[in-house]
LUMDRENRO-88939 format. One line per field, with one value per residue (C-alpha): residue number from 1; residue in one letter; chain; x, y, z. Coordinates in nm, 4 decimals. Example, Ala and Ser with C-alpha at 12.3 -4.5 7.8 and 13.67 -1.06 7.14 Angstrom:
2
torvex <- c(1;2)
filo <- c(a;s)
senu <- c(A;A)
px <- c(1.2300;1.3670)
py <- c(-0.4500;-0.1060)
pz <- c(0.7800;0.7140)
This chain:
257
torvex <- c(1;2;3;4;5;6;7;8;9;10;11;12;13;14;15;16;17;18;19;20;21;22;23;24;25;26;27;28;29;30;31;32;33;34;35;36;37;38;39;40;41;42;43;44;45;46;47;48;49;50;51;52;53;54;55;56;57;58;59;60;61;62;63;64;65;66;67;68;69;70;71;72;73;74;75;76;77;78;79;80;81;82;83;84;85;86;87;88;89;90;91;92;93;94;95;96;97;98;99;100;101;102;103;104;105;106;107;108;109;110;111;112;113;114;115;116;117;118;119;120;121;122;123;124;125;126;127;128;129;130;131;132;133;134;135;136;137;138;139;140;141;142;143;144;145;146;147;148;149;150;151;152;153;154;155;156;157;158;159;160;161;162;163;164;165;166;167;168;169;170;171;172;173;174;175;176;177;178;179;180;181;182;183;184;185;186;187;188;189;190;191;192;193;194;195;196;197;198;199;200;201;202;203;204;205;206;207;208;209;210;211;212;213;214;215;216;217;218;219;220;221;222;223;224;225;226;227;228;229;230;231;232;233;234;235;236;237;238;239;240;241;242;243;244;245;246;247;248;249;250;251;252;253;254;255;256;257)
filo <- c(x;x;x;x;x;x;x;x;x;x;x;x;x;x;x;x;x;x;x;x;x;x;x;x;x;x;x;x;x;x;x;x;x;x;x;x;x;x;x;x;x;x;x;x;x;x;x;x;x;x;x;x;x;x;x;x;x;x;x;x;x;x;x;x;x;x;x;x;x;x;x;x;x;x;x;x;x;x;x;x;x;x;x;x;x;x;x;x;x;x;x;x;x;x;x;x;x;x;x;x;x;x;x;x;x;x;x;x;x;x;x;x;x;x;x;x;x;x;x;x;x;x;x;x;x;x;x;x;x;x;x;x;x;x;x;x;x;x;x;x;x;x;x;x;x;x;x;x;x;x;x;x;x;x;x;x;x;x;x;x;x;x;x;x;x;x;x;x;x;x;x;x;x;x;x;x;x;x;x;x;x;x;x;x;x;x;x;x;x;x;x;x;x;x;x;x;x;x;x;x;x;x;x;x;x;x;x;x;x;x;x;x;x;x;x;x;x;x;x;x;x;x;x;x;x;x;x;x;x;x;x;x;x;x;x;x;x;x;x;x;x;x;x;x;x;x;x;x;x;x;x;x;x;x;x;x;x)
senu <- c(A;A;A;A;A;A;A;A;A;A;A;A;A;A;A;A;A;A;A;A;A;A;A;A;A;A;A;A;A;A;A;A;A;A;A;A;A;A;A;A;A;A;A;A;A;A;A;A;A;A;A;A;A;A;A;A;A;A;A;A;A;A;A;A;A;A;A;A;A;A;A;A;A;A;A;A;A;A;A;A;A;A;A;A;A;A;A;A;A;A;A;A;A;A;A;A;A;A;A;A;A;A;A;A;A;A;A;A;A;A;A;A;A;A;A;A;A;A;A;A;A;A;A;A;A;A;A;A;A;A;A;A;A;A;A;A;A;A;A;A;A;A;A;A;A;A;A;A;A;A;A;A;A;A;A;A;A;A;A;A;A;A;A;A;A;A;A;A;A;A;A;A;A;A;A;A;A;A;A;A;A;A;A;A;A;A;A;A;A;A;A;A;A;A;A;A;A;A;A;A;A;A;A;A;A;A;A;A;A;A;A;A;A;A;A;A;A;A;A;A;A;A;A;A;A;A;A;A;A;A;A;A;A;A;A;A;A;A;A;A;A;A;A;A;A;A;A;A;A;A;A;A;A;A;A;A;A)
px <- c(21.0619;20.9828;20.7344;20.7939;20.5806;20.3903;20.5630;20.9177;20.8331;20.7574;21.0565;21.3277;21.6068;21.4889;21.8282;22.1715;22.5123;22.5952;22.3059;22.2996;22.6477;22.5540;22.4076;22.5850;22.4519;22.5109;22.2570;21.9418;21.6482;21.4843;21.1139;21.0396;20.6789;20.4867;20.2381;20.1565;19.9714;19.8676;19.6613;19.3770;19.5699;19.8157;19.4724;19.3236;19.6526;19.5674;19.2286;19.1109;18.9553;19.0336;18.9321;19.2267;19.4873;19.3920;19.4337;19.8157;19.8964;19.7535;20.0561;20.2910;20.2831;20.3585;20.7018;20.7908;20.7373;20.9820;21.2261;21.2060;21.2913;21.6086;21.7497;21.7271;21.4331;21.2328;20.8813;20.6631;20.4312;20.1811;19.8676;19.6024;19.2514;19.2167;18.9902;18.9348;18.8654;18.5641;18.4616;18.5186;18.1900;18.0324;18.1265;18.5456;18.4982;18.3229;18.6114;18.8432;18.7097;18.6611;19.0085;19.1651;18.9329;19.0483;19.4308;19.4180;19.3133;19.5374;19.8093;19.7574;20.0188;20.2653;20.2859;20.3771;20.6015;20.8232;20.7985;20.5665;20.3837;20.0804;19.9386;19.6725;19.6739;19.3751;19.0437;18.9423;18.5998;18.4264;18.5394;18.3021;18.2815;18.4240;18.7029;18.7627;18.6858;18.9768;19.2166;19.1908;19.2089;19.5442;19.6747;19.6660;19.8039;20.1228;20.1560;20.4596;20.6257;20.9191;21.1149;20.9490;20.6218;20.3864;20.1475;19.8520;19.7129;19.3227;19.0723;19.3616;19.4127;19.7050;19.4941;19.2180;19.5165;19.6225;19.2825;19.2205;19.5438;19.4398;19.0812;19.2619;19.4827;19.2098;18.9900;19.2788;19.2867;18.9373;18.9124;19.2801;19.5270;19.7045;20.0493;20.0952;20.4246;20.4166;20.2816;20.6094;20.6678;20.7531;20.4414;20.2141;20.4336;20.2957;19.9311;19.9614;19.8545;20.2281;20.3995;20.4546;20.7151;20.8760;20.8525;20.9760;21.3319;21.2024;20.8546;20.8616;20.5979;20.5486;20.3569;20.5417;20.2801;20.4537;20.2403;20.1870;19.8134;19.7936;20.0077;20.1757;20.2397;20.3537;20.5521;20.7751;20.8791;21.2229;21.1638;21.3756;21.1585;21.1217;20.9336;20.9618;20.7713;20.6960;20.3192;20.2690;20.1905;20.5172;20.6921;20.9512;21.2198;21.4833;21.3000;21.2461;21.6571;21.7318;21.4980;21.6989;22.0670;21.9340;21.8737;22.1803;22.3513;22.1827;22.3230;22.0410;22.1233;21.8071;21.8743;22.1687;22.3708)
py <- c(4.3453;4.2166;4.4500;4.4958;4.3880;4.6330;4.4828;4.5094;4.8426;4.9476;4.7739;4.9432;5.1643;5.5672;5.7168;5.6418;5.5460;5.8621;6.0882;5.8556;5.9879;6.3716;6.2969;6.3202;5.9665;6.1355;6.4180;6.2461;6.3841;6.1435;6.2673;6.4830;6.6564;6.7675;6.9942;6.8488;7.1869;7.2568;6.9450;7.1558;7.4396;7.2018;7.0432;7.3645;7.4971;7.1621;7.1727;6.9389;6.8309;6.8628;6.5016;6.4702;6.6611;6.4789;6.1810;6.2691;6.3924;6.0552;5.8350;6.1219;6.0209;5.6541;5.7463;6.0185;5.7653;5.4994;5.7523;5.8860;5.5461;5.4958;5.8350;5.6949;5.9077;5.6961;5.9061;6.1180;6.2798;6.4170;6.7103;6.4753;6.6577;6.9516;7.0259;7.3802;7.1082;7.0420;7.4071;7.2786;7.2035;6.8453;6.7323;6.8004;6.5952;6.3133;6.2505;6.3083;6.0285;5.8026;5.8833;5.8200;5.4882;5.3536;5.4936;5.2734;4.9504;4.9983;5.0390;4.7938;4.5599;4.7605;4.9061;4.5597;4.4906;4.7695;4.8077;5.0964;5.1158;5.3224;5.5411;5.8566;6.1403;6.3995;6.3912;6.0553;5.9720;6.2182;6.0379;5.8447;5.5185;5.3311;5.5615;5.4919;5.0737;5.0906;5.2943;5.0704;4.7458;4.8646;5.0354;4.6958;4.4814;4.6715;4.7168;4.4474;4.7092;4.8802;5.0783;5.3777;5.5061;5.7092;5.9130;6.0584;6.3884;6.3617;6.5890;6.7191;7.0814;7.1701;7.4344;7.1257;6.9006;7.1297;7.1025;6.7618;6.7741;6.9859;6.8007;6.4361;6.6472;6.8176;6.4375;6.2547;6.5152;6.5751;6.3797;6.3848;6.5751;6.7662;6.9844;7.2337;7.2662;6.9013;7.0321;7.0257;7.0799;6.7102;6.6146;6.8219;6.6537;6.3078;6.3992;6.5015;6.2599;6.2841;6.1145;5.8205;5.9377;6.3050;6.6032;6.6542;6.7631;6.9369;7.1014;7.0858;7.2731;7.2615;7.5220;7.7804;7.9127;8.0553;7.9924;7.6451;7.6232;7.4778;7.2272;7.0622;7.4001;7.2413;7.0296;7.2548;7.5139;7.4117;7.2498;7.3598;7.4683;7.4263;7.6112;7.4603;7.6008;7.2935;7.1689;6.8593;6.6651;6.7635;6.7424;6.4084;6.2298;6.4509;6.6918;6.5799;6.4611;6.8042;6.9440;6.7134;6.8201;7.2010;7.0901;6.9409;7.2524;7.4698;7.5067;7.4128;7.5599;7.4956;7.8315;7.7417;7.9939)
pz <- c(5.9795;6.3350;6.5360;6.8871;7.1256;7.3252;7.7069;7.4657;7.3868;7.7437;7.8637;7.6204;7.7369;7.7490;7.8316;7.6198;7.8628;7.7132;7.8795;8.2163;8.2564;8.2377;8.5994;8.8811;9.0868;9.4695;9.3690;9.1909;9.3685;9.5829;9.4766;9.1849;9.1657;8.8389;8.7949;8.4243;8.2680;7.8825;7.8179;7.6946;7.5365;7.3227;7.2381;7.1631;6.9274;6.6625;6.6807;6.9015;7.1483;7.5685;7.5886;7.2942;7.4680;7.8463;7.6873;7.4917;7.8756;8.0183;7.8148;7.7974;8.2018;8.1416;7.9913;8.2149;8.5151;8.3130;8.2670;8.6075;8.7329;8.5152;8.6071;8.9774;9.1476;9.3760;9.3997;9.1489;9.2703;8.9965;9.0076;8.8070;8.9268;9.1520;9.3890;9.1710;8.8524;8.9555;8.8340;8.5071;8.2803;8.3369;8.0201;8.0298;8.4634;8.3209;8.0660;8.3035;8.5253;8.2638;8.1567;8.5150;8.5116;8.2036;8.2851;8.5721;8.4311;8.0965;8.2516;8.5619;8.4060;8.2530;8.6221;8.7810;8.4965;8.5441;8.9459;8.9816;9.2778;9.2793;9.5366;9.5541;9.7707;9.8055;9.8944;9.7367;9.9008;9.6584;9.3638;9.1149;9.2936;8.9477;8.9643;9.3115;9.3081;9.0477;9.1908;9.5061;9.2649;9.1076;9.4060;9.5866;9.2676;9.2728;9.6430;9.5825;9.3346;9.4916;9.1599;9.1945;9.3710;9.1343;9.3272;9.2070;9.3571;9.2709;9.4115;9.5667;9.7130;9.9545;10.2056;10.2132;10.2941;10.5564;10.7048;10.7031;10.9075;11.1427;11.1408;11.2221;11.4774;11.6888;11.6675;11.8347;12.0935;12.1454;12.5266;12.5469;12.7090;12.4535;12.4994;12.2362;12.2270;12.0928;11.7688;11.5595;11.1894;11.2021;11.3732;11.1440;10.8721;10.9733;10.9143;10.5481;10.2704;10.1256;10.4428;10.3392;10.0993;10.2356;10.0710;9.7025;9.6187;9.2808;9.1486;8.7432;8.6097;8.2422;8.0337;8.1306;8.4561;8.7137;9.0362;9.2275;9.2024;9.5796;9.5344;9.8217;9.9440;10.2639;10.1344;9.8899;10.1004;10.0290;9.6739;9.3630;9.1253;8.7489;8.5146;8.1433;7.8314;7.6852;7.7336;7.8887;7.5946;7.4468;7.7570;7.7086;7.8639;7.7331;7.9283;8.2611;8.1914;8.1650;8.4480;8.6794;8.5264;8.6241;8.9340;9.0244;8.9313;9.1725;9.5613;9.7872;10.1077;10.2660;10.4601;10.5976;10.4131)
């Protein structure tokens, strides 16, 4: 029998013809976002570890990004560490950050292989220096990717977002001249970590929560939103196929109607 290689592996077909046609190819959301909850809890229900159940969410994320990309969607945008983590004991942060380090330089190459182009958004300065040094390393090596954009949110909180907007606003005006009237949703828009890539079409959040844990509350004002049972760890392709097919049945009048 002839193993697979690990880049063959990576590189196989997700979706059958068969489910690829279930989507309707005028409606694929531009950018999805995921709040990725139950790490610790599907840990918890077998026994193991947080570390353990971090780490299941860590590749579960590899494939949803894949998959994302063959539906069509162009940006995922995913809740990796909070600024409310950091609450968390010392023990379950320092294995996240090792995690994220080690994330990052695994899966440096499969990123460049299949076109993912990585980015971060939060409040990154107050990251472990290794953490940070090698988010900037693999952000840059796949700077020429242009499938799909993964974004990380790390130390991330929307209202401290909304802030540091209003911090970079007030420090560009500071010995100018400022009109207020000038201050438009689209111009607040522009000062948010997430402009580069617009705000998200759809907010999947698995676990079954039903709150958005100050994420990109901006930015989601006119998101679809869906709420799945399944942890993240579980959460699979066939999911995130079918959170998409849900949202291409709903009417988004965007207040229109």
């Amino acid at each position: 029998m002839i193993v697979p290689s690990l880049a063959e592996a990576e590189s196989k077909q997700i979706f059958t013809p068969n489910e690829l046609a279930l989507l309707k190819v005028d409606k694929i959301p531009k950018h999805i976002a995921i709040i990725m909850d139950g790490n610790r809890r599907w840990a918890k229900m077998r026994g193991l570890s947080p570390a353990k159940g971090h780490w299941e969410g860590a590749e579960v994320l590899t494939e949803i990004v894949r998959a994302a990309s063959e539906i069509g969607i162009k940006t995922v945008t995913v809740y990796a560490f909070s600024t409310e983590n950091w609450r968390r004991s010392d023990g379950e942060i320092e294995g996240l950050m090792n995690l994220f380090q080690l994330y990052l330089l695994k899966k440096r190459e499969m990123m460049i292989r299949e076109g993912i182009c990585l980015s971060a958004i939060g409040n990154l300065d107050k990251l472990p220096k290794k953490v940070l040094d090698t988010y900037r390393e693999t952000h840059k090596a796949t700077q020429h990717c242009h499938k799909i954009n993964l974004v990380l949110a790390m130390n991330y909180g929307s209202r401290d977002e909304i802030r540091r907007a209003v911090v970079k606003i007030l420090s560009e005006h500071e010995k100018t001249k400022f009109d207020p009237e000038s201050l438009t949703e689209q111009a607040i828009s522009q000062y948010l970590d997430t402009s580069p890539w617009g705000d998200p079409d759809l907010l999947i959040r698995t676990s079954g929560e039903l709150r958005v844990s100050n994420f990109l509350l901006w930015q989601i004002s006119y998101a679809e939103i869906y709420i799945t049972d399944v942890m993240w760890p579980e959460f699979s392709p066939k999911e995130l196929l079918e959170a998409v097919l849900a949202y291409q049945g709903r009417n988004r009048r965007l207040g229109v109607q």
